[in-house]
C-alpha positions as CSV (number, residue, x, y, z in Angstrom):
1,X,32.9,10.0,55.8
2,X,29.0,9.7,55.3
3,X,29.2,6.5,53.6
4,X,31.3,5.3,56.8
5,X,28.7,7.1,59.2
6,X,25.8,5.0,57.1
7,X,27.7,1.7,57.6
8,X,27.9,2.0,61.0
9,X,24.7,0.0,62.7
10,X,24.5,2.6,65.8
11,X,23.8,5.5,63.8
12,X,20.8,6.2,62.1
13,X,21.7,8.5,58.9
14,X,19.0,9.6,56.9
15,X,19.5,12.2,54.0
16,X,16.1,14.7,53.7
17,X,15.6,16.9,50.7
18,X,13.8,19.4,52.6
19,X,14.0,23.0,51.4
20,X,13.1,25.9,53.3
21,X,12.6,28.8,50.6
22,X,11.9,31.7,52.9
23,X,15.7,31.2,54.4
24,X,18.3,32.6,52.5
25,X,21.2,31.5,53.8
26,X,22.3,27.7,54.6
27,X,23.3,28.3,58.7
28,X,19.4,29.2,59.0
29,X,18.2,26.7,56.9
30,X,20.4,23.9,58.8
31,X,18.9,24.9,62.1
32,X,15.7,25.1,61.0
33,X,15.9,21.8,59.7
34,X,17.3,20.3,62.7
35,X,14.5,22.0,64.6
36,X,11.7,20.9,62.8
37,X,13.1,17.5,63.0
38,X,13.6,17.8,66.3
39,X,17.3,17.0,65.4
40,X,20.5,17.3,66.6
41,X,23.4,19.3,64.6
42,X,26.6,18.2,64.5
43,X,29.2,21.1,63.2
44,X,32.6,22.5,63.5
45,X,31.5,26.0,62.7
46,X,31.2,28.4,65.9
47,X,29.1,30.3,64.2
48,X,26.3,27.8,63.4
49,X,26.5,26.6,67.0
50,X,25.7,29.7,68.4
51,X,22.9,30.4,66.1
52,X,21.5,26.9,66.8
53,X,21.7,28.1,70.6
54,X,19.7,30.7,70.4
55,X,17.0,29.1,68.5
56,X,17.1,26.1,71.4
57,X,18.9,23.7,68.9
58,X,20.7,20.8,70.4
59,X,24.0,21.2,68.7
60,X,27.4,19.4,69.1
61,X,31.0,21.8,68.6
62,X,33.2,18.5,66.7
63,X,36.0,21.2,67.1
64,X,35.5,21.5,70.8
65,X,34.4,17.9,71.0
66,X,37.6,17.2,69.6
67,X,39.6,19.3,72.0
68,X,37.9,17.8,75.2
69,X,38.8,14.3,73.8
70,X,42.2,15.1,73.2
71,X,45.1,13.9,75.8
72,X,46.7,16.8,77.8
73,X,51.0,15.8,77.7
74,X,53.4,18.6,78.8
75,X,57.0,19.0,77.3
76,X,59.3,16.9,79.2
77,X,56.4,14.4,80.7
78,X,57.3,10.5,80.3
79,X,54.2,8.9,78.1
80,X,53.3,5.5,77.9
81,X,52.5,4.7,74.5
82,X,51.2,0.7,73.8
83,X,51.0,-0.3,69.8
């Protein structure tokens, strides 16, 4: 997936070997990254989300994302489908 994300020309992907030693766990290290980069994350944990919220990260749910994006079809409704 990053290797696809890299090839594409309208994203700009750059890996950063940045550590943040005083951080113990990798949730506050990701945000603090993101902020000091002035970043925005991209995750499907809740979690991480919320604890980028609170520290006024710009963050991105790809599980809610996902959901919004996703076609609602009730049982017994006629779709359309073109292949």
């Amino acid at each position: 997936m990053l290797n696809r994300l890299q090839q594409n020309n309208r994203n700009e992907v750059k890996i950063h070997d940045g550590d943040f030693p005083e951080e113990e766990g990798v949730d506050a290290k990701l945000v603090r990254l993101a902020k000091a980069l002035n970043a925005k994350l991209f995750t499907n944990d809740y979690n991480l989300g919320k604890i980028a919220e609170l520290q006024s990260v710009k963050y991105v749910n790809l599980a809610e994302l996902a959901g919004a994006l996703k076609p609602v079809i009730l049982p017994g409704e006629i779709l359309h489908l073109k292949i």
